[in-house]
C-alpha positions as CSV (number, residue, x, y, z in Angstrom):
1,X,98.5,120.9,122.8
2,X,97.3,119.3,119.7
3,X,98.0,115.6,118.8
4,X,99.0,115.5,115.1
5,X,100.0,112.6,112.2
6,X,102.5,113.9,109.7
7,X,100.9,112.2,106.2
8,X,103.9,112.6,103.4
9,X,102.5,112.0,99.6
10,X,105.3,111.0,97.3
11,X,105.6,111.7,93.8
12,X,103.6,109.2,91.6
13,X,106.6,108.9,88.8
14,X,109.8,110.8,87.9
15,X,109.5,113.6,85.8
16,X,112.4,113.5,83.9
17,X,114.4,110.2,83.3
18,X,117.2,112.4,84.9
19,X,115.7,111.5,88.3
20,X,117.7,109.1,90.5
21,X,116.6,105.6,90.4
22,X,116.3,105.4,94.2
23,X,114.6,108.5,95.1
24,X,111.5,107.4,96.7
25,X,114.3,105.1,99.1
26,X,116.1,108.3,99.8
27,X,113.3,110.1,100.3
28,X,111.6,107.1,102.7
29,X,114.8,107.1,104.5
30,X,115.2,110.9,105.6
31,X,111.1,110.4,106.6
32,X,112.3,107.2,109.0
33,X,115.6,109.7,110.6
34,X,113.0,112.3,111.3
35,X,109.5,109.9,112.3
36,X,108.8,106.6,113.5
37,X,106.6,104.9,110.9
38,X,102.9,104.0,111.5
39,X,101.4,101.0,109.2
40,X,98.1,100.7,108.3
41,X,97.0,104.2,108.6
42,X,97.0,105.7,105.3
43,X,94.6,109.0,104.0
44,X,94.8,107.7,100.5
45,X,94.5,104.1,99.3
46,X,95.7,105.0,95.6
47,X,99.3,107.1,96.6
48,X,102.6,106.3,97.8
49,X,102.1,107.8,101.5
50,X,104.5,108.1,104.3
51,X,102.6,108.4,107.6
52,X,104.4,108.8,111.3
53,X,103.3,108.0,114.4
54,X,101.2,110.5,116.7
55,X,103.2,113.2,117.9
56,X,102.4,116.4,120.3
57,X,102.6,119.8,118.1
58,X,105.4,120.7,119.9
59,X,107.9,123.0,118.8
60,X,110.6,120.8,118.5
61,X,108.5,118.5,116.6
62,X,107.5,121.2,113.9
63,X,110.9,121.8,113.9
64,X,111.4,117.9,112.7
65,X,109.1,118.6,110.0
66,X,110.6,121.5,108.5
67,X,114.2,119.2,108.8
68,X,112.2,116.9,106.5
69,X,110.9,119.5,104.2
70,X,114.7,120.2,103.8
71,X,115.9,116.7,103.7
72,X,113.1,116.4,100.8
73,X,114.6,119.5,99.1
74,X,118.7,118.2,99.2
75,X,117.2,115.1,97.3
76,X,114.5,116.0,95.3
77,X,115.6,119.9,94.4
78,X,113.4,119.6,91.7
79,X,110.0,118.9,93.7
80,X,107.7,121.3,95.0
81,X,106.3,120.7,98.3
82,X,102.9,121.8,100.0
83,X,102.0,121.8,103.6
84,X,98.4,121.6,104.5
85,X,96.6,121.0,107.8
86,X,92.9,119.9,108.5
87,X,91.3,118.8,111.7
88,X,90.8,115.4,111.7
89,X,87.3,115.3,112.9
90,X,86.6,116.9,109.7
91,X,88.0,114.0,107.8
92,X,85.8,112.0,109.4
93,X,87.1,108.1,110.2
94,X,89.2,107.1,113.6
95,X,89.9,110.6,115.3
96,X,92.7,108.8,117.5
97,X,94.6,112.2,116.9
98,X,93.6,115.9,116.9
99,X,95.1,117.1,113.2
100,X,96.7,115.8,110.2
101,X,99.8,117.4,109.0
102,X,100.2,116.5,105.3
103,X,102.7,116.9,103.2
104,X,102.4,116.7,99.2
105,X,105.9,116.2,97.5
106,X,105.3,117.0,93.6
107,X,107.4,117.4,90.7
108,X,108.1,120.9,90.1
109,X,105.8,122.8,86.8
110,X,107.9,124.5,84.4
């Protein structure tokens, strides 16, 4: 069984000024139901990045993140979302856990 990090990378700005105000709260606020928060731990200095704790890739706790990915999509119906994994050893840096699960949360092309 894997260890994994779930990484969540917010959209930058609003695409439209018909985007709520406090979307980044709602969207921070379905993340903390789902994970416990981790400080400090971020993949990218220069974006707004939601990162949990270690977790076991666990069924149930894949099941969390697709509850997330639909949490994300009840607030932000607009966004496009892409799930990628990569090993962390490949990432190089502290491998305190086996894979990275990120998320990218982007404003939808039309």
């Amino acid at each position: 069984m894997s260890s994994c990090r779930l990484h969540v990378f917010l959209p930058d700005e609003p695409a439209t000024e018909e985007t709520p105000s406090d979307e980044r709260e709602q969207l921070q606020a379905a993340f903390e139901e789902h994970f416990t928060p981790c400080e400090g731990v971020a993949l990218q200095d220069s974006t707004n990045e939601l990162v949990s704790e270690i977790f076991d890739e666990t069924d149930e706790n894949l099941e969390r993140i697709d509850a997330f990915e639909t949490a994300v999509e009840d607030i932000h119906p607009d966004a496009d979302t892409l799930r990628t994994r990569q090993d962390r050893s490949v990432m190089g840096g502290d491998a305190d856990y086996d894979e990275a699960i990120m998320l990218q949360i982007t404003h939808a092309l039309v």
